[in-house]
C-alpha positions in Angstrom: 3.1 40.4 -5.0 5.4 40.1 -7.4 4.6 36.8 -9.9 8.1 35.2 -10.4 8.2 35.1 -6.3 4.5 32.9 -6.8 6.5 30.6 -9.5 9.5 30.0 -6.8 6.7 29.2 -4.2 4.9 27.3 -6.4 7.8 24.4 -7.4 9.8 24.3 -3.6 12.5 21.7 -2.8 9.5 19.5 -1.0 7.2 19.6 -3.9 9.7 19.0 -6.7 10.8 16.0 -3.8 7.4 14.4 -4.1 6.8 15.2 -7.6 10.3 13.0 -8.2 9.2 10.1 -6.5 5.9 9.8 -9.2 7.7 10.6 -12.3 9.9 7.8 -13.8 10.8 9.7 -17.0 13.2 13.1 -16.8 11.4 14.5 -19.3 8.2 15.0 -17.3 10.3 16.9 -14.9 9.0 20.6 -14.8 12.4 23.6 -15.6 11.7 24.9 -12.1 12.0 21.5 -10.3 15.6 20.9 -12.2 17.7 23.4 -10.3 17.1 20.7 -7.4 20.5 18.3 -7.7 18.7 15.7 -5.3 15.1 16.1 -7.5 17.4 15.1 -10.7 19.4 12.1 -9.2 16.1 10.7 -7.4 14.4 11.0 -11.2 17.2 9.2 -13.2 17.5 6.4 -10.6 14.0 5.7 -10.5 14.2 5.9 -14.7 17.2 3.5 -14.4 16.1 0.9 -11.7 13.2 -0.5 -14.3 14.9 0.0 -17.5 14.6 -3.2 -20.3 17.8 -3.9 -19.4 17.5 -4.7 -15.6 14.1 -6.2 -16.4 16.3 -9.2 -18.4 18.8 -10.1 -16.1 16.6 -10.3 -12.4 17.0 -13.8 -11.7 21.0 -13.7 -11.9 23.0 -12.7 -8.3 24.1 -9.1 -8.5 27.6 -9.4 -9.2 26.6 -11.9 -12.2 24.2 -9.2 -13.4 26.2 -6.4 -13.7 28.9 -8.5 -15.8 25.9 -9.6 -17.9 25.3 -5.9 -18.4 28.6 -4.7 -18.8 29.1 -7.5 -21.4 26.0 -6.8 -23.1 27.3 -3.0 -23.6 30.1 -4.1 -24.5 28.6 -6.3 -27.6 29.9 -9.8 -26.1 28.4 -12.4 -24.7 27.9 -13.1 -21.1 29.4 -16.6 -19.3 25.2 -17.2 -19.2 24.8 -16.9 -22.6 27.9 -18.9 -23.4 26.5 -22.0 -21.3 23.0 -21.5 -22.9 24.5 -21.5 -26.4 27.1 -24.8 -25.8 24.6 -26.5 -23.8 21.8 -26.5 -26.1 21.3 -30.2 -28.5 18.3 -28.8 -30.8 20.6 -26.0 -32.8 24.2 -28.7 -34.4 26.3 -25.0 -33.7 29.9 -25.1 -33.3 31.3 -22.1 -31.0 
């Protein structure tokens, strides 16, 4: 047999599939498994879904979340934030 036909076999659509849904990190994922479009998206979402970011803002509704986020990327602050920082007695800040 010819060996680059055994590599092909090797990483198919359904392994690189399976392989996706362990790895969390797109830098684990093997060259042969990245010609798969669906193996790549299935990677970064599962890299993105439990990032430090996502992590901080889980109690907050899902609209109010992503405004926190886009905020925070944005370098202001977020109508949470604001409240936190007005509302608070123990620091005599002025905003």
């Amino acid at each position: 047999m010819i060996p680059f036909l055994i590599e092909e076999s090797k990483f198919s659509r359904k392994f690189c599939e399976a392989l996706a849904q362990r790895i969390s990190v797109e830098a684990y994922v093997p060259q042969e498994c990245k010609r798969f479009d669906n193996v790549m998206v299935m990677v970064r979402r599962r890299e993105s879904v439990r990032s430090a970011r996502s992590v901080a803002f889980e109690g907050m509704s899902p609209g109010e979340a992503h405004a926190a986020m886009a905020a925070m990327e944005r370098g202001h602050l977020n109508p949470m934030q604001i409240q936190r920082r007005m509302t608070n007695r123990k620091s005599k800040r002025v905003w």
